[in-house]
C-alpha positions as CSV (number, residue, x, y, z in Angstrom):
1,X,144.7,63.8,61.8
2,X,145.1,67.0,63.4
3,X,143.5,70.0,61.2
4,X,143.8,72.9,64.5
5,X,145.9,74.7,63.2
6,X,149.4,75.5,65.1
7,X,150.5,78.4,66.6
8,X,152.8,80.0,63.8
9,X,149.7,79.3,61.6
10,X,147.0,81.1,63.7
11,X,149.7,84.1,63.9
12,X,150.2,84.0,60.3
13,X,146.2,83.7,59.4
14,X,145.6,87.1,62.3
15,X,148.9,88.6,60.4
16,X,147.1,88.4,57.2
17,X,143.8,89.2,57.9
18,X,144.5,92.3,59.9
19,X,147.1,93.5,56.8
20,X,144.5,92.9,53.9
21,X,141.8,94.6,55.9
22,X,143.6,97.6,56.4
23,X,145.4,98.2,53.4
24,X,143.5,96.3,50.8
25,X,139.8,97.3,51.2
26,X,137.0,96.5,48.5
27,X,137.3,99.4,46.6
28,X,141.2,99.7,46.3
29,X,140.7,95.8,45.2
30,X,138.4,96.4,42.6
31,X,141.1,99.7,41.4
32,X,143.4,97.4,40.8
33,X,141.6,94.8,39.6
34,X,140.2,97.3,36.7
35,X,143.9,99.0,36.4
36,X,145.7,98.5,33.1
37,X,147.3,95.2,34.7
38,X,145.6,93.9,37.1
39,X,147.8,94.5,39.3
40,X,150.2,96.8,41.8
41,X,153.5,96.4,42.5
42,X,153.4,98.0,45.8
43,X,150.6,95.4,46.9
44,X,153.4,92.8,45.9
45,X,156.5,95.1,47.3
46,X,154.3,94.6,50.5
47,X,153.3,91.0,50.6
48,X,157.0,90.4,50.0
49,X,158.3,92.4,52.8
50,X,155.3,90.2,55.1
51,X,158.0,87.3,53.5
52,X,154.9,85.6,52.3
53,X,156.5,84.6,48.9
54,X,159.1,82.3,50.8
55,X,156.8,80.5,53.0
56,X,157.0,77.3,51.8
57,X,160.4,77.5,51.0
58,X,163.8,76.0,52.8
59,X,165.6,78.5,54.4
60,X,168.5,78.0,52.4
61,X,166.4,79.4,49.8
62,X,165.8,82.3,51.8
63,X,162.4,81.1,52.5
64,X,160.8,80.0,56.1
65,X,160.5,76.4,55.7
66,X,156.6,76.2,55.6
67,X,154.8,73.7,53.4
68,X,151.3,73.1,51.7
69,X,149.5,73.5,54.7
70,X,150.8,76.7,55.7
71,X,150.6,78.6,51.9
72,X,146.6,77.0,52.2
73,X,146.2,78.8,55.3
74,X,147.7,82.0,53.9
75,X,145.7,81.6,50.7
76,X,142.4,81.5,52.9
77,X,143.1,84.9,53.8
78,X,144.1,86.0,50.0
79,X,140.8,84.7,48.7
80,X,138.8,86.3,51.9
81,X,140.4,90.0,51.0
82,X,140.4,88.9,47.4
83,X,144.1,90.2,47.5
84,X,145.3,90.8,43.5
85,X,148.3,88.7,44.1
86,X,150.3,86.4,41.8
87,X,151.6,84.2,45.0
88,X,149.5,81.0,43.4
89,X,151.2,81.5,39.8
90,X,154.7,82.0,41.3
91,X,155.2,80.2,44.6
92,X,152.7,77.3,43.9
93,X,153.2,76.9,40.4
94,X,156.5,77.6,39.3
95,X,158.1,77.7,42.6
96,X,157.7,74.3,43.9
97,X,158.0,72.1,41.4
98,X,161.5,73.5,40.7
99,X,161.9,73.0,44.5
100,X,161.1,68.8,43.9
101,X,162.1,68.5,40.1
102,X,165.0,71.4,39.6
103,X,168.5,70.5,39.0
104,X,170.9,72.0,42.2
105,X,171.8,74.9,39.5
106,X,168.0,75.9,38.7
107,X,166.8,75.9,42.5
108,X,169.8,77.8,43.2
109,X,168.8,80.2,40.4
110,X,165.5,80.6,40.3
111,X,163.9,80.2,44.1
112,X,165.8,82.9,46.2
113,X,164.7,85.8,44.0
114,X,161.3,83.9,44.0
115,X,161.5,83.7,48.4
116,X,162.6,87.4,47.7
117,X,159.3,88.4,45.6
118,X,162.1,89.7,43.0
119,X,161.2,87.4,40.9
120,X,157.3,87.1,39.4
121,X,156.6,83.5,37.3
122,X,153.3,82.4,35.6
123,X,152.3,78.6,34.6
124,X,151.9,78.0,30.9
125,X,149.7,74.8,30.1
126,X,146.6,75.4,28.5
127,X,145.9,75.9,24.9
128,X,143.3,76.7,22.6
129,X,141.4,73.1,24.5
130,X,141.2,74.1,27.8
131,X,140.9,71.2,29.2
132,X,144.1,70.1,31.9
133,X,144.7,67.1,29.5
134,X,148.0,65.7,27.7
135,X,145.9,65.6,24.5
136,X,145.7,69.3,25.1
137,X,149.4,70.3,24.5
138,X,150.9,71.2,20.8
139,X,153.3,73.7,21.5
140,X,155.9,72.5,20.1
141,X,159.5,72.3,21.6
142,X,162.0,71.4,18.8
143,X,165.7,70.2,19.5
144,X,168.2,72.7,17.6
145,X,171.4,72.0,19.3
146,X,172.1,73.0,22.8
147,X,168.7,74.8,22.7
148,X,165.2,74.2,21.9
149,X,162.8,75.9,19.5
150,X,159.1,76.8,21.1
151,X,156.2,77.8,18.5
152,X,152.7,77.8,19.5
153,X,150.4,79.3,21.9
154,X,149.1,79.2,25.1
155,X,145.7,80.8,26.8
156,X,144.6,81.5,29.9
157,X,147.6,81.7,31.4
158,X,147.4,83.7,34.6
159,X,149.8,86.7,35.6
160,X,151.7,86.0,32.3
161,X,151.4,89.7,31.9
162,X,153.6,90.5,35.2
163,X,156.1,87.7,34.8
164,X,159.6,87.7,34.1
165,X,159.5,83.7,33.6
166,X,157.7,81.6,32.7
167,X,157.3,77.3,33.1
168,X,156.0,76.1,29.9
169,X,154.6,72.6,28.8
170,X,155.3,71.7,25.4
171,X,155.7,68.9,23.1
172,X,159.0,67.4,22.0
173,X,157.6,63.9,21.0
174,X,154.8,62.7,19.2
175,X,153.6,59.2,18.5
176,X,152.4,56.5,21.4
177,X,150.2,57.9,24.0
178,X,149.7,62.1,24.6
179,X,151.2,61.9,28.0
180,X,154.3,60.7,26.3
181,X,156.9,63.3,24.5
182,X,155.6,66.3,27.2
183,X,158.9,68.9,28.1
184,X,158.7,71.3,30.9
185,X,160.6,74.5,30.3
186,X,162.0,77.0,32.4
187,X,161.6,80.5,29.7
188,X,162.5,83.9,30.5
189,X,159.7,85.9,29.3
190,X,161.8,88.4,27.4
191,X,163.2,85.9,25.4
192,X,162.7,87.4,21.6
193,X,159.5,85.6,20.0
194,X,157.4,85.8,23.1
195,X,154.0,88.5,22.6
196,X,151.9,88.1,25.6
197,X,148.1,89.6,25.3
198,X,145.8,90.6,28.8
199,X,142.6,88.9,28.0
200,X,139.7,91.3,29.5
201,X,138.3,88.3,31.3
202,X,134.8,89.0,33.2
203,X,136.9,88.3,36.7
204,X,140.0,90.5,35.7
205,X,142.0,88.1,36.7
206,X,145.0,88.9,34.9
207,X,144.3,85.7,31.8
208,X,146.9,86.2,29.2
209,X,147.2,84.9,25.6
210,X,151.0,84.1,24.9
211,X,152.4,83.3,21.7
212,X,155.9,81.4,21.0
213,X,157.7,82.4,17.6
214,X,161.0,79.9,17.3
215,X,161.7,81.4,21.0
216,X,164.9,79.6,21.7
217,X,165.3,78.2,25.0
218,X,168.6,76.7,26.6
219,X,168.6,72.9,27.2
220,X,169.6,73.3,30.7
221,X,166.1,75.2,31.5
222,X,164.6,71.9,30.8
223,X,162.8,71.0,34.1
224,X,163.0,67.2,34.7
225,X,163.9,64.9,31.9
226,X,163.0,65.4,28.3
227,X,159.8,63.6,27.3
228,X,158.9,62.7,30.5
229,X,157.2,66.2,32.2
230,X,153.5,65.1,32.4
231,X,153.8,63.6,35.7
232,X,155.6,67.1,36.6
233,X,152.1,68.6,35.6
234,X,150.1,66.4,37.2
235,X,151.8,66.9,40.5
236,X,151.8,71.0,40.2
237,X,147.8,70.3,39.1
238,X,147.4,68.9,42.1
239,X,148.7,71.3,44.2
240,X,146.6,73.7,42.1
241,X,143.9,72.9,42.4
242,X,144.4,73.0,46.4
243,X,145.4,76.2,46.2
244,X,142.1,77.5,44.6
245,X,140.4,75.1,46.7
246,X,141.8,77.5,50.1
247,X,141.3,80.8,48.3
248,X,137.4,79.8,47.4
249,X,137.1,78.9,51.2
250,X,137.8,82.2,52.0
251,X,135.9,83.7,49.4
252,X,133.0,82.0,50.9
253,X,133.9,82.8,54.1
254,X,133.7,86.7,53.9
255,X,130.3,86.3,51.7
256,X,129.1,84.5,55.0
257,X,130.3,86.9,57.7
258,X,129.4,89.6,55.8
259,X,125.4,88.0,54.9
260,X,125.1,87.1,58.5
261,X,125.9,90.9,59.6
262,X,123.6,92.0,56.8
263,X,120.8,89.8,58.0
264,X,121.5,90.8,61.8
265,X,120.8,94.8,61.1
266,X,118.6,95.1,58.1
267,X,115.2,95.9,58.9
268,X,112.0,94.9,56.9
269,X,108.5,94.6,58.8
270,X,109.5,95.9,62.2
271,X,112.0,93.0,63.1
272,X,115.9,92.3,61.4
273,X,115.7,90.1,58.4
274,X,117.7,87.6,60.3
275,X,114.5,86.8,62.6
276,X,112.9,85.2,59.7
277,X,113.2,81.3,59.1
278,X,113.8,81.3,55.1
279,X,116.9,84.1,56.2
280,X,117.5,81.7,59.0
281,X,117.9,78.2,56.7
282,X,119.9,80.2,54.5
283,X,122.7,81.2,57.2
284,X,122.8,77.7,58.2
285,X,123.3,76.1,54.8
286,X,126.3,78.9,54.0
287,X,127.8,77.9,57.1
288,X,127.8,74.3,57.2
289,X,129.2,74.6,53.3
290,X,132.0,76.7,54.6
291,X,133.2,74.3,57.2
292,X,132.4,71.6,54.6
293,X,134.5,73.1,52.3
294,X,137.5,74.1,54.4
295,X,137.6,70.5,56.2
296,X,137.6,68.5,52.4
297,X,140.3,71.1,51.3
298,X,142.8,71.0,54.6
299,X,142.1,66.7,54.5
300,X,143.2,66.7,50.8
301,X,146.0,68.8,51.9
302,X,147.0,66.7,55.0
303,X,147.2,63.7,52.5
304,X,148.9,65.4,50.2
305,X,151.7,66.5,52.5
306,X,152.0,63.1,54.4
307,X,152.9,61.3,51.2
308,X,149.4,59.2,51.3
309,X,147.5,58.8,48.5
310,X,145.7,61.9,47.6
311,X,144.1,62.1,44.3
312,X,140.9,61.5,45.2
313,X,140.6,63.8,48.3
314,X,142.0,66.2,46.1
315,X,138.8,65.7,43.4
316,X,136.6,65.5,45.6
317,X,137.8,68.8,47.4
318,X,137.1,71.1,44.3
319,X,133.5,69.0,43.6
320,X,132.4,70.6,47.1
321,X,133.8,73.6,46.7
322,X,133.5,74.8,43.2
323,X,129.6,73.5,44.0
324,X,129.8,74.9,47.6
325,X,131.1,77.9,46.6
326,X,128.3,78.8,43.8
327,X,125.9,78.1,46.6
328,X,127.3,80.2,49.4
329,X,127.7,83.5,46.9
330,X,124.1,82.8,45.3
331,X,122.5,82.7,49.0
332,X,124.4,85.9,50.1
333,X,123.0,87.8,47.1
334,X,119.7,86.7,48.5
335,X,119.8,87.3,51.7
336,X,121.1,91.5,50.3
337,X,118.5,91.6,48.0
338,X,118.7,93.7,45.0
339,X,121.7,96.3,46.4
340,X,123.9,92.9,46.3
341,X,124.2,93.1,42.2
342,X,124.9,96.6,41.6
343,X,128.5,97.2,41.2
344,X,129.0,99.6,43.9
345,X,128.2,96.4,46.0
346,X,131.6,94.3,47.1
347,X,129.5,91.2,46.2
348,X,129.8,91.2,42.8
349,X,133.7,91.0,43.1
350,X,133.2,87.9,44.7
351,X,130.2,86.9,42.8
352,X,133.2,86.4,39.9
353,X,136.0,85.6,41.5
354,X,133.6,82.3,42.6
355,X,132.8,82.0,39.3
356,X,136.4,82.1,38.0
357,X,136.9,79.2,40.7
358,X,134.6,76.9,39.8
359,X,136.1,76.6,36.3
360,X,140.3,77.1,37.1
361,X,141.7,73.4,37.4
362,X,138.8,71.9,36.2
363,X,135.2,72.1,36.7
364,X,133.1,70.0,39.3
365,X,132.2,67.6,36.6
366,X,135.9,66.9,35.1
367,X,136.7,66.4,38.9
368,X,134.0,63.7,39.1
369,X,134.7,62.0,36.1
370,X,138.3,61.6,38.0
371,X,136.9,60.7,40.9
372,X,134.1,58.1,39.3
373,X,136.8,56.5,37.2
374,X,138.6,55.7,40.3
375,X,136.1,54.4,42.5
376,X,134.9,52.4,39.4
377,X,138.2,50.7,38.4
């Protein structure tokens, strides 16, 4: 295993980096962050010109036939900048698994305007239980015809708000066990019946509540077969929680560089904070929880690609870093003292976006309940 990474991905990390940092600083983050949306379609008119939305795509797709690895490394640099960008929800999401799981006539219409940034999706799974469970989902999908009938709700669905699509998992069987009877669906999100809400979330992170009214939905939007879409969840899941995994490295990233410049030039007692051992321990324990954290997330990731068995990498990647990651911003407001949790501070922005980590895709503790049952079968 081999986790430098190649050329094309060190150009594409620099590209990034140097992009967010000059057009996206704190303060224009946290703008749009507070705007009426949560987000700017210029900052996505932009990312899509960079081609980022087609990375992992085939370039018959109009993407650049990247994979896992590459969005990770790209996502790294969206959670350093803490870029307001609905590239998880879209290309992660919704884009891939119509990549594995889509009929020929669904990849052909849905991922070139996705490669193209033209077209903005959002992942609709969780309900009034939050948990990322089967038991969880009771929208219900009812057969009328050559359609289907949605009614119910979903929460916490990210960029809902912004989409013009969206993939929803709903029930179309009950009876035997809950991952049974579970129906992807492909739903335009102006399809009569649909009300979609903002949820002022303490991360502004663009949560919606959606609502389905006997929204009909064509049979051929069905992704996969009908009844049999959990596995379909569980493999987008996976690759979810990845993708948080890379973003809350490089959250954790810029909180270090920026607490071991901050211990570097602040004075206290004649010398630079940095001088002292307590400061000193500190650094050291961000650091080595950083390259923890990026190593168990491109490992999982590596597995993932290569076909091996990856479930428990994968659980074991958000243990560390949703833990790691709560660490690394609590020791960086430390080491700034008291000016690092006053809102004219860029750590408090990151502060929450951490936070908002830890609990997207599970928490630690549902991850090690996944991982203990495993290693105790």
């Amino acid at each position: 295993m081999d986790l430098a990474l190649t050329e094309n991905q060190q150009m594409l990390k620099t590209a990034a980096r140097d992009f967010i940092e000059k057009e996206y600083p704190w303060q224009k983050v946290r703008d749009i962050q507070e705007s009426e949306t949560g987000f700017s379609q210029e900052t996505w008119r932009q990312v899509t010109k960079l081609g980022w939305p087609g990375l992992p795509f085939p370039e018959a797709y109009g993407g650049t036939a990247g994979d896992l690895l590459d969005a990770a490394v790209l996502l790294e640099e969206i959670g350093r900048g803490l870029l307001p960008s609905p590239f998880t929800s879209t290309v992660i999401l919704c884009g891939l698994p119509i990549l594995e799981f889509g009929t020929a006539e669904q990849r052909d219409d849905f991922l070139p305007p996705i490669a193209s940034g033209q077209r903005v999706m959002a992942f609709a799974l969780t309900e009034a239980d939050p948990r990322y469970e089967a038991s969880s989902v009771t929208l219900e999908a009812r057969r009328d015809g050559d359609a289907y009938v949605l009614n119910g709700r979903k929460l916490f669905v990210r960029d809902a708000n912004i989409a013009d699509h969206l993939l929803v998992v709903a029930r179309t069987g009950g009876g035997g066990a809950p991952e049974g009877g579970i129906t992807l669906f492909l739903v335009d999100a102006t399809t009569p019946g649909i009300e979609t809400a903002l949820l002022k979330s303490a991360a502004m992170d663009r949560q919606c509540d959606v609502t389905f009214a006997d929204v009909r939905v064509p049979a051929s939007r069905v992704l996969g077969k009908e009844g049999e879409g959990w596995p379909i969840v569980e493999w987008v899941f996976q690759r979810g929680v990845l993708a948080e995994c890379a973003e809350l490295v490089g959250v954790m990233q810029k909180v270090l560089e920026t607490s071991v410049e901050y211990a570097k030039n602040r004075v206290q007692f004649g010398r630079p904070i940095g001088s002292f051992q307590a400061i000193q321990f500190k650094v050291a324990d961000m650091a080595t929880d950083v390259d923890g954290a990026r190593f168990i997330t491109y490992h999982a990731i590596w597995r993932l690609t290569e076909g091996q068995p990856a479930g428990d990498d994968i659980a074991r990647a958000k243990i560390w870093v949703s833990d790691a990651s709560r660490r690394v911003v609590r020791e960086g407001h430390q080491i700034h003292g008291g000016i690092g949790f006053i809102k004219e501070h860029f750590l408090y922005l990151y502060f929450r976006r951490a936070k908002t980590g830890e609990l997207m895709f599970g928490t630690a503790d549902a991850h090690r309940r996944t991982l203990a049952a495993s290693l105790l079968d």
